[in-house]
N, C-alpha and C positions, 0 to 999 in steps of 0.2 A: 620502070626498070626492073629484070626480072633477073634472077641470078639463074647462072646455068652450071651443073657440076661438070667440072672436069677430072678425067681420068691422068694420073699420072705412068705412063708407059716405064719408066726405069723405075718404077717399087718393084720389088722381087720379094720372094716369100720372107727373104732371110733379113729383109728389112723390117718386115712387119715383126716377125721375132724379135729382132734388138729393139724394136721400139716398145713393144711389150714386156720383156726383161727387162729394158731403161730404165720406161715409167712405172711398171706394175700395173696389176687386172684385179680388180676387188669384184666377187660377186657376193650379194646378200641375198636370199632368196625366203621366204616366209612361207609356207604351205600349213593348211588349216583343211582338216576335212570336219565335216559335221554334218550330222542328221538332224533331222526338225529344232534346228538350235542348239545343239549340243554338240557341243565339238568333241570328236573322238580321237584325232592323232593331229599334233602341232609339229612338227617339224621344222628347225631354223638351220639353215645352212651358210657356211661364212667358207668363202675359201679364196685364198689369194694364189695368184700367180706372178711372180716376180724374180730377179735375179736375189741372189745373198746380198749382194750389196745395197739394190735398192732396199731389201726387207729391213736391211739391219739402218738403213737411215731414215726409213717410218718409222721404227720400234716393233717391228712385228715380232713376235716371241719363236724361238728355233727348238725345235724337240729336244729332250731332255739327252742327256751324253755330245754333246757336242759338242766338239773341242777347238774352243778356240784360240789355241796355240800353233795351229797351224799359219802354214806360209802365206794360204788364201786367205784369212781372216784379218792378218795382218797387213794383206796389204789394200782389202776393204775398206781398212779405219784409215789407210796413210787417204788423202783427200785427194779426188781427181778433181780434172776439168777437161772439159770439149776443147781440143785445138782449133784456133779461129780458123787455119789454113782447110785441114785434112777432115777435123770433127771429131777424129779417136780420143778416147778418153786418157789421157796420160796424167802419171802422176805430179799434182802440183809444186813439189819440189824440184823435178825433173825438166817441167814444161815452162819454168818460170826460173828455172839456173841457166849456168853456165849452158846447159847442153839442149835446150831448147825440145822440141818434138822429137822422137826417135823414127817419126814412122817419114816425116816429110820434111825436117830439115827448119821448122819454123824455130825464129827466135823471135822471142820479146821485144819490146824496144826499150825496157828497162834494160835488158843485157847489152845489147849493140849497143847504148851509151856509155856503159862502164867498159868495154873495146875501144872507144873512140882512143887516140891517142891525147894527151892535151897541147894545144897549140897548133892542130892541123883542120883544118878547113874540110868539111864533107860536101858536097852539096845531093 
């Protein structure tokens, strides 16, 4: 049995993107030069690529003067999740109250049973 790759036709760039701001890109690079065993220039290079959000929920550390008093920052810490429907990330306070998704209209089914009326029948 031999595996065969398949190409996916609907990825488009902008997919590749959010998926790399999602999860984040770490590269580590080591570069060493040296003559007859003696190394002359060591070079180490660390550099990420990520949104604020993911960076700030690895621990990655943010340039110095950064103000996290801002609106974006606060709403980094408030906690998302993936809509099971749509897949946006909404906020978990949001996506799990009264008001469900904003992008697709999903509600929980912890919410829909506190709707239910009591004494009537759903099927």
């Amino acid at each position: 049995m031999t595996l065969q790759a398949t190409k996916n036709e609907a990825t488009t760039l902008a997919d590749v993107i959010d998926r790399v701001l999602d999860k984040g890109l770490v590269i580590n690079a080591d570069i060493c030069v040296s003559l007859a065993g003696v190394e002359l220039l060591g070079i180490k290079i660390r550099a990420a690529l990520a949104s604020f959000e993911t960076a700030a929920r690895y621990g990655l550390e943010f340039p110095s003067g950064t103000n996290y008093e801002k609106s974006a920052w606060k709403e980094a810490e408030a906690g998302r999740e993936v809509c099971p429907e749509c897949g946006k990330k909404v906020p978990v306070v949001e996506l799990l109250g009264e008001g469900g998704c904003p992008w697709c209209g999903w509600i929980s089914a912890k919410t829909k049973k506190t709707w239910e009326i009591p004494g009537l029948k759903t099927s």
